[in-house]
Structures are given as structure tokens and as C-alpha cells.
C-alpha positions as CSV (number, residue, x, y, z in Angstrom):
1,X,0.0,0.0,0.0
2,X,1.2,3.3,-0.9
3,X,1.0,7.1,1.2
4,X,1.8,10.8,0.5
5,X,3.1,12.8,2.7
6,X,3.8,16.4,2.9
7,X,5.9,18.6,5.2
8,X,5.6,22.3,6.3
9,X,9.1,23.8,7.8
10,X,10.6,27.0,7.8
11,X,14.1,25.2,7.9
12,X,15.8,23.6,4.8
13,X,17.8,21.2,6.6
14,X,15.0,19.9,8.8
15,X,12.8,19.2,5.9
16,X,15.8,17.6,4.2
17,X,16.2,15.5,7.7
18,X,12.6,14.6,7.5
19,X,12.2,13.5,3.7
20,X,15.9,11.6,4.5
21,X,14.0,9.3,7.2
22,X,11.6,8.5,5.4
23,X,14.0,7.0,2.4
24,X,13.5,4.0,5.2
25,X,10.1,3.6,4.6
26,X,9.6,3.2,0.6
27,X,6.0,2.8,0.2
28,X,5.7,6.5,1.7
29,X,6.0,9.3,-1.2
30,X,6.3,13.5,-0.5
31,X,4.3,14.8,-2.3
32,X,5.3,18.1,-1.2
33,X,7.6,20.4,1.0
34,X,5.7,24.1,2.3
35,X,7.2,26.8,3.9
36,X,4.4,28.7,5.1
37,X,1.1,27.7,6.2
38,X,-1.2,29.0,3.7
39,X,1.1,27.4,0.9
40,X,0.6,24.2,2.4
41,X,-3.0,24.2,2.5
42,X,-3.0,25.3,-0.7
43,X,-0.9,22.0,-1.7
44,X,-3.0,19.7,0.5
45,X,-6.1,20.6,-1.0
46,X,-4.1,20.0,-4.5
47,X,-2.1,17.0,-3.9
48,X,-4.3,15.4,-0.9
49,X,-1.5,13.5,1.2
50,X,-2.8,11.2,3.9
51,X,-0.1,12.3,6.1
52,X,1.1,16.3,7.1
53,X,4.5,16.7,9.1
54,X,3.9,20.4,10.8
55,X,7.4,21.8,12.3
56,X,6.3,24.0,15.4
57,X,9.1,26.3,16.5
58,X,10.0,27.8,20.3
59,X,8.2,31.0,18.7
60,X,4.9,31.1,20.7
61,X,3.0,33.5,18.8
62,X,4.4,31.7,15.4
63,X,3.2,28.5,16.7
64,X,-0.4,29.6,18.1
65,X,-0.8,31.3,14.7
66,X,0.6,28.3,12.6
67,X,-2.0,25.8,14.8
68,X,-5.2,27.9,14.9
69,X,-4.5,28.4,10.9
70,X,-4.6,24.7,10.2
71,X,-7.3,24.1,13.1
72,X,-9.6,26.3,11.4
73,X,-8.9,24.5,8.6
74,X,-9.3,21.0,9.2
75,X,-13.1,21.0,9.2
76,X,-13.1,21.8,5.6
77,X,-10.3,19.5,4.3
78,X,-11.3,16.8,2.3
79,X,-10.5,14.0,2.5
80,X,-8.7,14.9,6.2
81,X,-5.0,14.3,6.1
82,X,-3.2,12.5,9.2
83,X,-1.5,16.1,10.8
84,X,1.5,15.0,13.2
85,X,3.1,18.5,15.1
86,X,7.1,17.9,15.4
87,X,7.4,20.2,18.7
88,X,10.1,21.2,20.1
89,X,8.6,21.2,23.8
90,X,5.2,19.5,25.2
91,X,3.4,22.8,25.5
92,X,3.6,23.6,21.6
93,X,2.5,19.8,21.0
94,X,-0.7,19.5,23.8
95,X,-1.7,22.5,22.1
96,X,-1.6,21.2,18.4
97,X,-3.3,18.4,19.6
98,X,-6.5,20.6,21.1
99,X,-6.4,22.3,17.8
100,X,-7.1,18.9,16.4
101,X,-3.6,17.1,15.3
102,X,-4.1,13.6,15.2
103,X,-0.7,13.1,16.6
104,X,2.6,14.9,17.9
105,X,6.6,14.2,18.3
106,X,8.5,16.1,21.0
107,X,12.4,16.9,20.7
108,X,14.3,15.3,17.8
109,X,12.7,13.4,15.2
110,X,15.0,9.9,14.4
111,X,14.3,6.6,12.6
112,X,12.7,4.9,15.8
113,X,10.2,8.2,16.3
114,X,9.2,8.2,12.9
115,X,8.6,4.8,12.5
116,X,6.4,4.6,16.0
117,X,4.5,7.4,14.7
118,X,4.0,5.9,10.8
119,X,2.6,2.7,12.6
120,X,-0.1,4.5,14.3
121,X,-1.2,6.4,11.6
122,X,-1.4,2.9,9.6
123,X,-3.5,1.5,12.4
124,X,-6.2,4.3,11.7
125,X,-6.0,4.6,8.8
126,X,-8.5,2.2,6.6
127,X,-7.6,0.0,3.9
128,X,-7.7,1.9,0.6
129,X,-10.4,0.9,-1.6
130,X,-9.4,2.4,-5.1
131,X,-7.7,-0.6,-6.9
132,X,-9.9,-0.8,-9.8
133,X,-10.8,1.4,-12.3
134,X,-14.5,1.2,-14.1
135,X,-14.8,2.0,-17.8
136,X,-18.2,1.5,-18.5
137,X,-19.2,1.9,-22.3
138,X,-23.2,1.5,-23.0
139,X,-24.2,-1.8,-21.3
140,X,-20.3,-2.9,-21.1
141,X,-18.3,-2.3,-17.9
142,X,-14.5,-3.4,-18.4
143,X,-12.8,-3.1,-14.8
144,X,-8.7,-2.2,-15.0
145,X,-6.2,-2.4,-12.2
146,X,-4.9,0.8,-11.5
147,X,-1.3,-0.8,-11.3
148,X,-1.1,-1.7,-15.1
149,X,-2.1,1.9,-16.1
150,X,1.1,3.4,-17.5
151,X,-0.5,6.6,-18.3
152,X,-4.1,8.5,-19.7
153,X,-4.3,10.7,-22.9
154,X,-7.0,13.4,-24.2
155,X,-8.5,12.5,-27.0
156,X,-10.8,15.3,-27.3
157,X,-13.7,15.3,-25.0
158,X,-13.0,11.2,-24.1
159,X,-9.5,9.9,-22.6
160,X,-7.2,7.2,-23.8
161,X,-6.0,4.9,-21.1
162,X,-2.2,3.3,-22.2
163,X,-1.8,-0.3,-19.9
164,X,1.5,-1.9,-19.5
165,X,0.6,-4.5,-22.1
166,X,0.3,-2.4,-24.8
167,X,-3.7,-2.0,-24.7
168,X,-5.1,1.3,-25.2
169,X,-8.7,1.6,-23.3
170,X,-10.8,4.0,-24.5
171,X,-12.8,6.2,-21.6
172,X,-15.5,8.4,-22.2
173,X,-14.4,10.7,-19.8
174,X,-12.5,13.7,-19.8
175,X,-8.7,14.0,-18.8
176,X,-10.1,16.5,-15.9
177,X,-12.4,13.9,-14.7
178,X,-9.4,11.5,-13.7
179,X,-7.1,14.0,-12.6
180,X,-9.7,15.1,-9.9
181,X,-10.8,11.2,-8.9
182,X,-7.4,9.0,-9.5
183,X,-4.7,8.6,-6.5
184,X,-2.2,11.0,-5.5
185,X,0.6,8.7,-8.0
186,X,-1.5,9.7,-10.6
187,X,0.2,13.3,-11.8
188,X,-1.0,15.5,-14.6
189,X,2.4,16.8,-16.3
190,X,1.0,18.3,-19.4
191,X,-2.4,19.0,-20.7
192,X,-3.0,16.1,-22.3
193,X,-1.2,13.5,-20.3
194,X,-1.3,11.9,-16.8
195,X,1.2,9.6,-15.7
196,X,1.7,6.6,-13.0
197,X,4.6,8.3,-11.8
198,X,5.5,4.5,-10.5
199,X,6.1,4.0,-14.2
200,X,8.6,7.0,-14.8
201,X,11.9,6.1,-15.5
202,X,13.8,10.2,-16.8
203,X,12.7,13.4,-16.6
204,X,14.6,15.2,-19.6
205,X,14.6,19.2,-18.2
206,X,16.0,20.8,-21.5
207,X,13.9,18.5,-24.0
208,X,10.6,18.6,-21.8
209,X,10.3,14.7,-22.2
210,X,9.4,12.0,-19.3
211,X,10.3,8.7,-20.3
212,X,8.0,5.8,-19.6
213,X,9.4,2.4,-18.4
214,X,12.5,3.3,-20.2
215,X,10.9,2.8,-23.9
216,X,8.4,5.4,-24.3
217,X,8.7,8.9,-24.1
218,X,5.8,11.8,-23.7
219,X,5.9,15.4,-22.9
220,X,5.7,17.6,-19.9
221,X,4.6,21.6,-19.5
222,X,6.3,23.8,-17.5
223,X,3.0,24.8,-16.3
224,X,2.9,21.3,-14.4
225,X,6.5,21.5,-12.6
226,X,5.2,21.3,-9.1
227,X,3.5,17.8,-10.5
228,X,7.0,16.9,-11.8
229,X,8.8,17.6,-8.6
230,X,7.1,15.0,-6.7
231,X,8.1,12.5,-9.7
232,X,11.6,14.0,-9.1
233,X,11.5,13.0,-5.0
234,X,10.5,9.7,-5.9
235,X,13.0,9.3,-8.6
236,X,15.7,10.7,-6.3
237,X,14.2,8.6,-3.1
């Protein structure tokens, strides 16, 4: 089973430290790394990670701001993410918890911690459901596992779907449809592609190409680069 992740810190290294642990648990991807609150919402309600890492700081009123933003916020998040507070002291981390954090970390974050902490969230959270995909065409319904889609096309108003064995499933959906209902490792990278980023192999910057399993090559947008730098952290991970 596979999670996203995202982290909001102030501090380069730290977030380095954080996404570094987590090279120790592979089925876990980061789908992003904010600096300010406001930017991360923005990128939770785009990527929608199961799991937020939120760095609190010895800065009281940086910290009661930073927890009553994303308390406030929680009510309207959809689906609701996993939010873990990495606090320096217990007083920053019982109040991230009122504010309704599922979970918190005191002092320094290490291998053990992290792994205590990933175990928990596991436990509540429920078995994903999404395996399958359903193409339904008049009375036919044709049902695809999601693993053997290498990536979806636009073909006008419907969308083809590429498999691994060669197969090209035709959808009558648009492109828009599945970038708003497939998981998070499904990443639109140009306007008329989505990938499986577990299927990228290269990112070419200067030609604007993403290879495909090594043998196929489509392109990418600039307009999609935050898209491609979660492929890049996987890639890199």
C-alpha cells in the first residue's frame, strides 16, 4: 500500500532531515515540502496526502498562529489528512493536539520516532479501496487495475488509457475527470497527459520529455512542474 506525505518547515535542513528518514520507509512518497502555512493548504487541497508533518518552533506567537490556521482548517479538508506536530517542547504539541492534530513528536525526530509514529497512523488509517478502475461503455463495464495503467491521454472530449501490455482503453471521460478522482501517484504533467509516476523512469529538463518504463517517451509543460517535482523526489528517493 502506498501514502503521501507532505511537510511544512521553515528550515531547509530539517525538511531535508525529514524526507531523508523517510528514504527507510519506501512505500511512503512526499508529495510536497511548504514553507508557510497558507502554501501548504494550498498544496493539501491539490495533492491530498494522507499524512502532514507540521514543524512548530520555540516562537509562541508563530506557533499559536501556525496551529489555529490549520485548526480552522481542518473542518473543511477533504479528505482529512493524518497532521503529526514535530514540537520542540510539550506545551507547543498538547496545544496542536487541542487544535485537532491527530498526533505529535516532541524533541528530535529519528528513525525509531518516525517509524512509532508511521505505525499509528497505519492502524487508523482504513484500507484503501481504489484498486480498480471502471470503464463503462453502453451496457459494457470493463474493470482495470490501476497498477497496469502506464499513463491516460486526451482525445478530445474522451481519454485514452495506455496499460502496460500495450492496450489502449478507451474512456469516455475527460482527462479532468481522472485528474480530480485517481490517487495521489496519478500526476497530470501536461495537458494532455497523466502519468503513474510508479512507471517514470527520466525526466529530460532541456527537452521537456518524461520517459516511460525506459521505452516510451511523452511530454511535460512547465505549467505542471510542481506535479513533476514529486516525480523528481521519488525518482531521487
Amino acid at each position: 500500500m502506498q501514502y503521501s506525505f507532505l511537510v511544512l518547515c521553515n528550515d531547509d535542513f530539517f525538511s531535508k532531515e525529514v524526507t531523508t528518514l523517510f528514504e527507510s520507509f519506501p512505500n511512503y512518497l512526499c508529495s510536497a515540502v511548504s514553507k508557510d502555512t497558507q502554501t501548504a493548504l494550498k498544496h493539501i487541497k491539490k495533492f491530498k496526502p494522507e499524512l502532514v508533518f507540521i514543524q512548530l518552533s520555540t516562537d509562541l506567537e508563530q506557533n499559536n498562529l501556525r496551529v489555529q490556521t490549520i485548526g480552522e482548517s481542518i473542518a473543511y479538508l477533504d479528505p482529512f489528512p493524518y497532521f503529526v506536530a514535530i514540537s520542540p517542547n510539550e506545551v507547543a504539541a498538547v496545544a496542536a493536539f487541542s487544535a485537532g492534530f491527530s498526533d505529535y513528536l516532541i524533541g528530535v525526530l529519528s528513525l525509531h520516532s518516525l517509524g512509532k509514529t508511521l505505525f499509528k497512523f497505519e492502524k487508523r488509517t482504513p484500507e484503501k479501496l481504489i484498486t480498480n478502475l471502471c470503464i463503462k461503455s453502453y451496457s459494457d463495464y470493463q474493470f482495470i487495475n490501476l497498477q497496469d495503467v502506464v499513463y491516460l491521454k486526451a482525445d478530445n472530449n474522451t481519454t485514452d488509457i495506455q496499460l502496460m501490455n500495450g492496450i489502449v482503453v478507451n474512456a469516455f471521460k475527460t482527462l479532468k475527470y481522472y485528474e480530480n478522482t485517481l490517487p495521489f501517484y496519478f500526476l497530470r504533467i501536461h495537458k494532455s497527459y497523466i502519468v503513474n509516476i510508479n512507471h517514470v523512469s527520466r525526466i529530460h529538463f532541456s527537452k521537456a520529455k518524461c520517459y516511460i518504463n525506459y521505452d516510451e517517451i511523452i511530454p511535460f509543460s512547465p505549467n505542471y512542474r510542481e506535479n513533476i517535482d514529486v516525480i523528481l523526489r521519488k525518482i531521487d528517493g
